[in-house]
SEKEKE-836443 format. One line per 10 residues: number of its first residue (from 1); their letters; for each residue x, y, z of N, C-alpha, C, O. Coordinates in pm, whole numbers, plus 32768, in hexadecimal, padded with zeros to 4 digits. Example, Ala and Ser with C-alpha at 12.3 -4.5 7.8 and 13.67 -1.06 7.14 Angstrom:
SEKEKE-836443
1 = AS = 8527:7DC7:830C:84CE:7E3E:830C:8528:7EB6:830C:8590:7EB4:834E | 8505:7F1F:82C4:8557:7F96:82CA:850A:8003:8313:853D:8072:8324
END
This chain:
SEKEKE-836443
1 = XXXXXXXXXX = 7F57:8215:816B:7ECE:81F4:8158:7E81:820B:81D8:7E35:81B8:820B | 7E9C:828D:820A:7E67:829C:8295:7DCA:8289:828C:7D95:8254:82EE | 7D66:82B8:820A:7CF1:8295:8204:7C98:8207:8229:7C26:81E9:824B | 7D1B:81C6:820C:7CD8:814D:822D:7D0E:8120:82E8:7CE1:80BC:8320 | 7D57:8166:831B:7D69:813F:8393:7D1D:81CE:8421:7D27:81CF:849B | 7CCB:8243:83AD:7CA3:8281:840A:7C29:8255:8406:7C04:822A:8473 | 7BD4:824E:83AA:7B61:81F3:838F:7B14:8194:8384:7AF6:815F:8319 | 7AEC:8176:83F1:7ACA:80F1:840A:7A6B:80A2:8397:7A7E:802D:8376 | 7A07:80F3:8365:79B5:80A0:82FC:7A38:809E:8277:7A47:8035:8239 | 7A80:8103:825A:7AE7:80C6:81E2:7B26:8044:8201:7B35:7FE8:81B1
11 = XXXXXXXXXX = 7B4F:8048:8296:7B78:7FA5:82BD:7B36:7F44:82A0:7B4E:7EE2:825A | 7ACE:7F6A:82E5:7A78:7EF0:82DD:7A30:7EA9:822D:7A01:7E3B:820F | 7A43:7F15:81E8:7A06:7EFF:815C:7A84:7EA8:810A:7A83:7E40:80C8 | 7AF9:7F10:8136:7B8A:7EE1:80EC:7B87:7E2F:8119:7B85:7DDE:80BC | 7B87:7DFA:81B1:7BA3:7D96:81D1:7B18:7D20:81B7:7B1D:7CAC:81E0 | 7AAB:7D58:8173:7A3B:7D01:814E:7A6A:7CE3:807E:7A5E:7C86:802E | 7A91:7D49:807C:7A9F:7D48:7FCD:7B3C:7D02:7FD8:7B66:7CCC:7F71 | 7B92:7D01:804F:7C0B:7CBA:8028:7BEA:7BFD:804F:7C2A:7B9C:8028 | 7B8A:7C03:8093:7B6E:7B60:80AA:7B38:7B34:804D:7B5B:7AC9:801C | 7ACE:7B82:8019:7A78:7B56:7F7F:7AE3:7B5C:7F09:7AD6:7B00:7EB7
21 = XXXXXXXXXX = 7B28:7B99:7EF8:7BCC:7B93:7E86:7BFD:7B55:7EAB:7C2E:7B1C:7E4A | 7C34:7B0A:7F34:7CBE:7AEC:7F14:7CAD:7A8B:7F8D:7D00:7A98:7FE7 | 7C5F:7A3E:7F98:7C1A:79CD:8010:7C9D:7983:8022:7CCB:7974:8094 | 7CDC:7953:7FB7:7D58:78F8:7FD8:7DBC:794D:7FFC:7E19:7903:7FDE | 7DE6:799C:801D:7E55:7A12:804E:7E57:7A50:80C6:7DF1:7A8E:80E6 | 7EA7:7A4D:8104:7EB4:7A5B:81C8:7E96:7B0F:8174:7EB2:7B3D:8106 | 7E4D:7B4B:81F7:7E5C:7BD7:81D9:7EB2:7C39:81F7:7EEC:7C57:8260 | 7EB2:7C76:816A:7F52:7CC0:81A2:7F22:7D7D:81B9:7EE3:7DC6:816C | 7F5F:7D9D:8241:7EFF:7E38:8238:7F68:7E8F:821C:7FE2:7E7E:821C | 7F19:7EFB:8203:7F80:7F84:81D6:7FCD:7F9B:8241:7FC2:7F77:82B6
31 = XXXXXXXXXX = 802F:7FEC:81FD:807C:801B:8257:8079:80C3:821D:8055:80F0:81B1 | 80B9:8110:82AC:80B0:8196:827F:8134:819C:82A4:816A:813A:82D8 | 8186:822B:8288:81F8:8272:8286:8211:82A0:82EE:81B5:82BB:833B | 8288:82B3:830D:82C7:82DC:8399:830B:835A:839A:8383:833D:83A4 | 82FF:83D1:8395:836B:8430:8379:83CC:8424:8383:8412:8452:8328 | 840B:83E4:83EC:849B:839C:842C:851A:8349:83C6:8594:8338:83C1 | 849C:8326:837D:84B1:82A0:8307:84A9:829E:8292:843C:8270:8271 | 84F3:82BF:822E:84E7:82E1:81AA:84B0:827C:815F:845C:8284:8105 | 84E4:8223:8188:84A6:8176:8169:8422:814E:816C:83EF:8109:8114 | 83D2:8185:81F3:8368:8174:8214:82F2:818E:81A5:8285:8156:81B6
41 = XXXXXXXXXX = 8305:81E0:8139:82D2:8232:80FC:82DE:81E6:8068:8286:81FB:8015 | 835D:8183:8045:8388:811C:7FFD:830C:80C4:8029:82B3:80B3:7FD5 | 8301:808B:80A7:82D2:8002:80BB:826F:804D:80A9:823D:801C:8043 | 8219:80C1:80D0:8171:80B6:80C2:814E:80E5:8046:80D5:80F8:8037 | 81A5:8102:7FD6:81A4:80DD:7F56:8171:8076:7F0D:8105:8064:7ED6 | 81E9:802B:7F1A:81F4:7F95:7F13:816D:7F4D:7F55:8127:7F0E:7F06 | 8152:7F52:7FAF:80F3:7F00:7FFF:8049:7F03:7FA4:7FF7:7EAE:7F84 | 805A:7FCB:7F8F:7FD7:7FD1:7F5A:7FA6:7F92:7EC1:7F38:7F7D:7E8E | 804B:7F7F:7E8D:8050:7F2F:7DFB:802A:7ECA:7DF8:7FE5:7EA4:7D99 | 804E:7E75:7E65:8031:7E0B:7E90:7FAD:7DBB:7E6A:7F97:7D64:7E16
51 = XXXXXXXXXX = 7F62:7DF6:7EC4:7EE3:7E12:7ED3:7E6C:7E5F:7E95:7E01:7E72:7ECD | 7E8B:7E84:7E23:7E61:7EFE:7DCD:7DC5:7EB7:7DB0:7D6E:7EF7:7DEB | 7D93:7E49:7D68:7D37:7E10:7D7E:7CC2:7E39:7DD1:7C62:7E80:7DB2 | 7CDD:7DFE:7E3F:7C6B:7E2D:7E94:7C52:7E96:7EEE:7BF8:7EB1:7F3D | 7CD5:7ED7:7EC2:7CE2:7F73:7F0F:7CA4:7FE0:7EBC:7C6A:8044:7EE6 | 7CC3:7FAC:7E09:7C47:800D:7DCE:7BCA:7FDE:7DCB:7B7A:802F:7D9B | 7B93:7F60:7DF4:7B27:7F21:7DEB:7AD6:7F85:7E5F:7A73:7FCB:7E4A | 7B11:7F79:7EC5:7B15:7FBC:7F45:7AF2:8051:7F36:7A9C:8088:7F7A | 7B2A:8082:7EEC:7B11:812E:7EAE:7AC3:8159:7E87:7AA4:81CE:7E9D | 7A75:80F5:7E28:7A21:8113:7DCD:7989:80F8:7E09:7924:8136:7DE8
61 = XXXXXXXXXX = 7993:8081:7E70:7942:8065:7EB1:7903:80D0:7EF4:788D:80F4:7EF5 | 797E:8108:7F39:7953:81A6:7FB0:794F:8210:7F43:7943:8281:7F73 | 7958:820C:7EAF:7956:829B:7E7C:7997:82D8:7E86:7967:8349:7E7D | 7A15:82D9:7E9A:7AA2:8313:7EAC:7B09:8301:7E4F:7B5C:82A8:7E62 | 7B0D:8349:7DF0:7B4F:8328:7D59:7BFB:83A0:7D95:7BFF:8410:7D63 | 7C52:8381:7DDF:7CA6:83A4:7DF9:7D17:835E:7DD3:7D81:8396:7DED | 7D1A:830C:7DA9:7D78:82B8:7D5E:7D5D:8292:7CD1:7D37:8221:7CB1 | 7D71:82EF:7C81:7D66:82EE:7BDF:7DD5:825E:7B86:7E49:8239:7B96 | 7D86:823E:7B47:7DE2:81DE:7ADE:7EB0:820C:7AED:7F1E:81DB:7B07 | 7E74:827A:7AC8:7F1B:82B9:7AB3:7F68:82BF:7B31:7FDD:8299:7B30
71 = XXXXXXXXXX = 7F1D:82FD:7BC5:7F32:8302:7C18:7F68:8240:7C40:7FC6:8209:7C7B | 7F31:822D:7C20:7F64:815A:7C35:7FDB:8148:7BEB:803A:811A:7C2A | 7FEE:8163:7B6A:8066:8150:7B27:80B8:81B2:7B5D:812A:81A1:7B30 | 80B4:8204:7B9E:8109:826B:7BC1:8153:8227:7C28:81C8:8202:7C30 | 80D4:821E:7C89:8113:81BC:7D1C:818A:8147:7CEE:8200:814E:7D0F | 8140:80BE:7C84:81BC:807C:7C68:821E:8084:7C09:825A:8025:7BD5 | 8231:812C:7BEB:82AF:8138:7BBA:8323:8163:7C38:839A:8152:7C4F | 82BC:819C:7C6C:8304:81E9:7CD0:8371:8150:7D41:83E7:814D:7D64 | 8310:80FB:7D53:8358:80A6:7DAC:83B1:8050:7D4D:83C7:7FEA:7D8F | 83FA:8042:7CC4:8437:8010:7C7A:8489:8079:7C8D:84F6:8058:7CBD
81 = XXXXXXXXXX = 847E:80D3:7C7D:84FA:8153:7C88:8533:814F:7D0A:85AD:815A:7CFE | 850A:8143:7D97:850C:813D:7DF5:8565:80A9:7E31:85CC:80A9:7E75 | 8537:8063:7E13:856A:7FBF:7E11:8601:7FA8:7E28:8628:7F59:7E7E | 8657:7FF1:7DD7:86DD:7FE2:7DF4:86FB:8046:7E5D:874E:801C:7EAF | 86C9:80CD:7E74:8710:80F5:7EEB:86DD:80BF:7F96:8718:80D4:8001 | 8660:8075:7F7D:8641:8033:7FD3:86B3:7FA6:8026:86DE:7F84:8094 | 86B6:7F7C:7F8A:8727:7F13:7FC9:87AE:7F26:7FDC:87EA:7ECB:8014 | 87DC:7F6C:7FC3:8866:7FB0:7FE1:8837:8010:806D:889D:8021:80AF | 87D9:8046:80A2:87A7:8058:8118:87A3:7FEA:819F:87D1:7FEA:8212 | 875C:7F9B:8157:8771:7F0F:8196:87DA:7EBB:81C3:87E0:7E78:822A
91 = XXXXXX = 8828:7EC8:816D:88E1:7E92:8176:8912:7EE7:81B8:8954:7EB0:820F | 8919:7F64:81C2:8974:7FAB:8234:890C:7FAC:82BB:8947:7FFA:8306 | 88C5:7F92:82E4:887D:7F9C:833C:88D6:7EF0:837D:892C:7EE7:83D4 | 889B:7E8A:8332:88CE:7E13:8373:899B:7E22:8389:89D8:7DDA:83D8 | 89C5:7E66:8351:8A39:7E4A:8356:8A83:7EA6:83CE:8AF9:7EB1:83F1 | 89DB:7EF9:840D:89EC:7F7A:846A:8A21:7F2F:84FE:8A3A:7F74:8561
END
């Protein structure tokens, strides 16, 4: 979600529409992918599912329709598919 971490007004809009959604909830920010890290790419999956709410609230606000309905269900299929090789990633890492 580099858009929102090269862009300062996407920040700033994302983190005004995530206080107005979600006032009782510590804020949780994106994360982006690591080439290094196959995982990395799992978690900023996951993260953006998370958060899907006010991240398309956030989109629509700036006029940026880059994340389609399908494109969202896509994302959280993708991190359900992903999920088990993550944690079997995880277990050989701790057992490293």
């Amino acid at each position: 979600m580099k858009h929102f971490h090269i862009s300062t007004v996407a920040a700033e809009k994302l983190l005004a529409l995530w206080r107005q959604m979600r006032s009782e909830h510590n804020l949780i920010k994106l994360k982006n992918d690591v080439a290094t890290r196959w995982n990395s790419t799992s978690d900023m999956f996951c993260r953006i599912c998370e958060v899907q709410e006010p991240v398309d609230a956030a989109i629509v606000v700036l006029e940026n329709q880059w994340l389609t309905s399908n494109k969202w269900k896509t994302l959280s299929e993708v991190c359900q598919v992903l999920k088990p090789f993550e944690s079997i990633t995880n277990e050989v890492n701790t057992k490293q």
